[in-house]
PAKOL-306532 format. One record per residue: residue in three letters; y, z, x of N, C-alpha, C, O, CB in turn. Coordinates in steps of 0.02 Angstrom, whole numbers, padded with zeros to 5 digits, always signed. Glycine has a CB too. Example, Ala and Ser with C-alpha at 12.3 -4.5 7.8 and 13.67 -1.06 7.14 Angstrom:
PAKOL-306532
ALA-00284+00390+00660-00225+00390+00615-00165+00390+00660-00166+00423+00712-00224+00452+00565
SER-00112+00354+00642-00053+00357+00684+00002+00394+00645+00057+00402+00670-00030+00286+00704
//
This chain:
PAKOL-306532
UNK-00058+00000+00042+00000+00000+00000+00062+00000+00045+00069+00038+00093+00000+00061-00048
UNK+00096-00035+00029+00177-00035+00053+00203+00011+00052+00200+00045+00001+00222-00069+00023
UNK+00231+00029+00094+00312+00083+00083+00381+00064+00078+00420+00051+00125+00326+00129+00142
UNK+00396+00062+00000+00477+00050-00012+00522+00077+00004+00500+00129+00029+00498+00049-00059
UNK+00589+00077+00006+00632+00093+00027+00674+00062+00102+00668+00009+00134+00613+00145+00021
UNK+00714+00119+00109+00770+00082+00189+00726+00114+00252+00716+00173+00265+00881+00125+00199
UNK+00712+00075+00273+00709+00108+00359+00770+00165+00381+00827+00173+00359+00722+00035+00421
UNK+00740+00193+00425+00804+00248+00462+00844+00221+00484+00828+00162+00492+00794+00294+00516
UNK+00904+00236+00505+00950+00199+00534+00932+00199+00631+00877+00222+00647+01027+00237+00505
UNK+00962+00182+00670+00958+00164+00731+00949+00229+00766+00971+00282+00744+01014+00123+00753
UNK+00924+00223+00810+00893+00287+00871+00968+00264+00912+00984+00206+00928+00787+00267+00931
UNK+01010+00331+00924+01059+00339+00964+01030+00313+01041+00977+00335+01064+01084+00415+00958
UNK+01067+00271+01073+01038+00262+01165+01034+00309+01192+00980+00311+01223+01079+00226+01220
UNK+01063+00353+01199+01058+00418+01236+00988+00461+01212+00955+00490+01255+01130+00462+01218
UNK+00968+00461+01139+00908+00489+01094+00849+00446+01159+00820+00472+01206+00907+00452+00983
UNK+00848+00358+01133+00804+00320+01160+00783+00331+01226+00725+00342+01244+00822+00266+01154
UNK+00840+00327+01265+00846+00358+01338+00788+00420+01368+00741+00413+01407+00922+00392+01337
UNK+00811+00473+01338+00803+00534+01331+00690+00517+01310+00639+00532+01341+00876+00570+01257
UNK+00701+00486+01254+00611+00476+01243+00585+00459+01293+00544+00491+01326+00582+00424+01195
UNK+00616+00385+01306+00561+00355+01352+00558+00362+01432+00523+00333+01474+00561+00285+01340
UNK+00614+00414+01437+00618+00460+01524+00549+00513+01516+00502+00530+01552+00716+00526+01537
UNK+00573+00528+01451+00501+00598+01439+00426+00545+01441+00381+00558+01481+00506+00653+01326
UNK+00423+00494+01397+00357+00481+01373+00331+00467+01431+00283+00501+01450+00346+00429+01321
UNK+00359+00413+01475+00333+00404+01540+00348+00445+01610+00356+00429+01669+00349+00344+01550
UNK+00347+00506+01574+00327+00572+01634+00303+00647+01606+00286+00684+01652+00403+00594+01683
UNK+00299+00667+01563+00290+00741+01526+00249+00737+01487+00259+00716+01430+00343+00771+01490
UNK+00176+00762+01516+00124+00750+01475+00119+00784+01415+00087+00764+01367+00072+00760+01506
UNK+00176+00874+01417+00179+00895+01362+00216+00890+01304+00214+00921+01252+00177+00931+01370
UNK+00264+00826+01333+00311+00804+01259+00278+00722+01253+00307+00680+01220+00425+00804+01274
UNK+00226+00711+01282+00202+00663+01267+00125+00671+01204+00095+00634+01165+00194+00635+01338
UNK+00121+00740+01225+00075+00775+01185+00107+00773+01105+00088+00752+01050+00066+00854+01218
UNK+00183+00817+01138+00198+00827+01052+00228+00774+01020+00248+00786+00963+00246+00887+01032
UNK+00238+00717+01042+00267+00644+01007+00211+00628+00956+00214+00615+00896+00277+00571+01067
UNK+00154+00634+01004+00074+00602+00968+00083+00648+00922+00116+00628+00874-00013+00604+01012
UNK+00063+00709+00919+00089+00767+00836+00113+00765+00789+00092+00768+00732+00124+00810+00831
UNK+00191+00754+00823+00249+00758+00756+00278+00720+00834+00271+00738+00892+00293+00856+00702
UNK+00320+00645+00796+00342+00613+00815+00421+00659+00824+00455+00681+00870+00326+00554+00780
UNK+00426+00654+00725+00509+00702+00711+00515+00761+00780+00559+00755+00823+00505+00766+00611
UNK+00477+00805+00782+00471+00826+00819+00501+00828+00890+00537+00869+00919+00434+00820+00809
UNK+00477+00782+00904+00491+00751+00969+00527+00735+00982+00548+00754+01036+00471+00717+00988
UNK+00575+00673+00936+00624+00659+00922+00687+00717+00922+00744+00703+00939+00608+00630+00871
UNK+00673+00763+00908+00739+00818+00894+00755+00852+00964+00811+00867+00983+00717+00888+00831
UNK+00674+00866+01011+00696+00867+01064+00717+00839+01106+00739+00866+01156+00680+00881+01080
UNK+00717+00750+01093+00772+00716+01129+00832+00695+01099+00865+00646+01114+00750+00662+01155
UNK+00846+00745+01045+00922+00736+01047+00932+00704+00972+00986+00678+00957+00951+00682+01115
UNK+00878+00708+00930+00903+00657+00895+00923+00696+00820+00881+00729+00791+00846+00593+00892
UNK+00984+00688+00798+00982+00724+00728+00957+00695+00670+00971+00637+00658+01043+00741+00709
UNK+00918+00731+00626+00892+00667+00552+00961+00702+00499+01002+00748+00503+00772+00688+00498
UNK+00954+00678+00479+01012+00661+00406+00991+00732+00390+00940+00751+00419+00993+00584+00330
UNK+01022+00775+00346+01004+00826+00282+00969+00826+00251+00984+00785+00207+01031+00835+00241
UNK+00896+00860+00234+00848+00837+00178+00882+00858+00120+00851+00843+00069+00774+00867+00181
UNK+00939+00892+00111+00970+00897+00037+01012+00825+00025+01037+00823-00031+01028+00970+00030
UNK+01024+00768+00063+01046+00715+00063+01031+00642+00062+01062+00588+00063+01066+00724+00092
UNK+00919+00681+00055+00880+00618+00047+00880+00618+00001+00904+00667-00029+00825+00604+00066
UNK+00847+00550-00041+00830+00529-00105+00760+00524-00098+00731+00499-00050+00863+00465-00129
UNK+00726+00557-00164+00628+00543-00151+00619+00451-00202+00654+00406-00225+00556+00644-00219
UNK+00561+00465-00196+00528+00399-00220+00541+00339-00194+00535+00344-00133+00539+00388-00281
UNK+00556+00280-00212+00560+00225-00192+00627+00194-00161+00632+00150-00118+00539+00195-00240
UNK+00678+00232-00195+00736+00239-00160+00749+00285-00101+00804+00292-00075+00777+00251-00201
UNK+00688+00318-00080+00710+00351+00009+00705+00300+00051+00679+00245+00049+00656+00414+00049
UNK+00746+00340+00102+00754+00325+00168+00693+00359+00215+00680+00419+00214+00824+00350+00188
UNK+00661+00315+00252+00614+00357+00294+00654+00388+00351+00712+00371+00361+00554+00313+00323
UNK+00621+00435+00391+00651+00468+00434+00622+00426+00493+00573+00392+00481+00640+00544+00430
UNK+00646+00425+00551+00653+00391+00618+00577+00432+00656+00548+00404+00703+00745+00412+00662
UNK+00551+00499+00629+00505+00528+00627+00448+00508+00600+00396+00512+00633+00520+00569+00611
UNK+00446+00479+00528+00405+00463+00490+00375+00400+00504+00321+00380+00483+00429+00468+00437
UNK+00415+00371+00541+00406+00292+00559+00368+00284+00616+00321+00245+00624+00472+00253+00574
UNK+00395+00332+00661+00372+00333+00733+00316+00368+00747+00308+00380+00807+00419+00360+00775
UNK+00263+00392+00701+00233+00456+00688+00160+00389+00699+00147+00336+00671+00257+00514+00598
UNK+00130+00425+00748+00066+00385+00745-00009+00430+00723-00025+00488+00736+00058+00352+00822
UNK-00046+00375+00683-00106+00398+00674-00158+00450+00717-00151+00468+00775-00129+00348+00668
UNK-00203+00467+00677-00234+00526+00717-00288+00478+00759-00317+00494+00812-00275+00595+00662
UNK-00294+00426+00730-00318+00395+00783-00313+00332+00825-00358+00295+00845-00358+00396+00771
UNK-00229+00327+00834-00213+00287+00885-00197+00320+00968-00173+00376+00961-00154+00253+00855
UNK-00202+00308+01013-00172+00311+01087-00119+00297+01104-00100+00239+01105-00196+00281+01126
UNK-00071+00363+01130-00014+00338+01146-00023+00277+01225-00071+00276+01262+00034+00410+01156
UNK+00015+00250+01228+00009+00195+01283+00017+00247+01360+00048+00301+01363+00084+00123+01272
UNK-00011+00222+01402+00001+00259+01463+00068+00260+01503+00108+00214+01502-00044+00237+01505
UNK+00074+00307+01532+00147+00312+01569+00177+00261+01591+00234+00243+01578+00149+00348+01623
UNK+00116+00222+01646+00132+00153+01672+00172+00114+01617+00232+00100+01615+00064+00113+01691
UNK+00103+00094+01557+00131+00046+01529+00201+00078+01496+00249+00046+01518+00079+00015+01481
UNK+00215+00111+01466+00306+00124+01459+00337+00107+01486+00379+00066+01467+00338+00171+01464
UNK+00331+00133+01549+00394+00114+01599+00393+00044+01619+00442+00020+01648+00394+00157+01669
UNK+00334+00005+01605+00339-00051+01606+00361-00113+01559+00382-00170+01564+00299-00053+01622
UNK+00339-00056+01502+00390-00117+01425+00449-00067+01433+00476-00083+01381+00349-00122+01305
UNK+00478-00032+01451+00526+00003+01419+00598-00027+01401+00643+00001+01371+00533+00057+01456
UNK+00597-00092+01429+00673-00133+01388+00645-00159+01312+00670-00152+01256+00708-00223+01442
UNK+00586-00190+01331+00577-00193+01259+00580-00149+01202+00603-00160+01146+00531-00209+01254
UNK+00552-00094+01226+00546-00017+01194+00623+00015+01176+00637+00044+01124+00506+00040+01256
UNK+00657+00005+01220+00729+00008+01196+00763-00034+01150+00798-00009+01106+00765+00003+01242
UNK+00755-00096+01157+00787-00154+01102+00750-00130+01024+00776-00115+00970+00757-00253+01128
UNK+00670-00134+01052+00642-00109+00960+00679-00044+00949+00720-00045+00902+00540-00086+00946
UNK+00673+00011+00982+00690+00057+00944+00764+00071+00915+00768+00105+00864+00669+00103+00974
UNK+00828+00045+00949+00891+00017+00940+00889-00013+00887+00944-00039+00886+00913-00023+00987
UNK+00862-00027+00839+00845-00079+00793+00823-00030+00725+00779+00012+00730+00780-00133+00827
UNK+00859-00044+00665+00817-00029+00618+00736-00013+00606+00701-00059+00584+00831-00069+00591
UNK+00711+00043+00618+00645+00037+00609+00611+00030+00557+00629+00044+00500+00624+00074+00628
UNK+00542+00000+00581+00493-00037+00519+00469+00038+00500+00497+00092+00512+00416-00105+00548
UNK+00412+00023+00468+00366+00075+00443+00318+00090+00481+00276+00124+00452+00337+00061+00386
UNK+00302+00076+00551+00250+00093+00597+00271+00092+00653+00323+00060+00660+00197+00058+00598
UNK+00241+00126+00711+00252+00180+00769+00280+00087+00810+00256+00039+00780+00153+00248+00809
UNK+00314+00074+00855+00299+00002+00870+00246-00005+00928+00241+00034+00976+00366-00036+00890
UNK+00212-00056+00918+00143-00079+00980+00154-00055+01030+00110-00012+01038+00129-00153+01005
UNK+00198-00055+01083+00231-00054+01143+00186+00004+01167+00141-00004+01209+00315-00044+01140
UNK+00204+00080+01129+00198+00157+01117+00125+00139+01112+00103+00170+01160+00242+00201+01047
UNK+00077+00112+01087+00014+00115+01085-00029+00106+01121-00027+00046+01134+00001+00096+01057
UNK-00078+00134+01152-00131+00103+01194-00156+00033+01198-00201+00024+01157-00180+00131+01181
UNK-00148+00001+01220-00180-00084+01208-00118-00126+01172-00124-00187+01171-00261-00087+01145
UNK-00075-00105+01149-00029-00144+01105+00030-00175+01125+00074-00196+01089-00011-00109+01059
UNK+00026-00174+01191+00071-00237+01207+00033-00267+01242-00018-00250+01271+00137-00232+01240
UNK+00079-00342+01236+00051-00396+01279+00072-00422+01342+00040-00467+01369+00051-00444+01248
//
């Protein structure tokens, strides 16, 4: 099933920055990204909107958390490979996000 609604708005550069310095070196905030993405996210800086300022059902907004939040059984990508897409990894995440974690972040998922 689809998920309606707006994507989150843009990951601040300094937020993005801040991730992918951690993802590709800190095995224990690389730990808690795989967990709770939101999470993770807040410790690099990132603020989410007010939950007294979301809307539920089909008219929400997903959170930059919710999007980025990977399955219990995907692999985050290895340090190497980060630091090796990481312009790409910056342009996607700069970007309106979709509804899923992007490939890059995944084990095997870039090309």
């Amino acid at each position: 099933m689809a998920i309606k609604g707006n994507g989150p708005a843009p990951l601040d550069p300094k937020v993005i920055e801040t991730l992918l310095d951690r993802l590709s070196t800190d095995d224990d905030f690389r730990s808690l990204f795989q967990k709770d993405a939101g999470a993770a996210l807040r410790e690099a800086g990132h603020m989410p909107p007010p939950a007294e300022g979301m809307k539920t059902g089909l008219a929400a907004s997903a959170s930059a958390g919710s999007c980025l939040q990977m399955r219990t059984t995907d692999r985050l990508a290895s340090k190497d490979d980060i630091a090796r897409d990481r312009a790409k990894l910056e342009s996607t995440l700069a970007m309106i996000q979709g509804f899923m974690c992007p490939a890059e972040l995944l084990d095997g998922g870039s090309s």
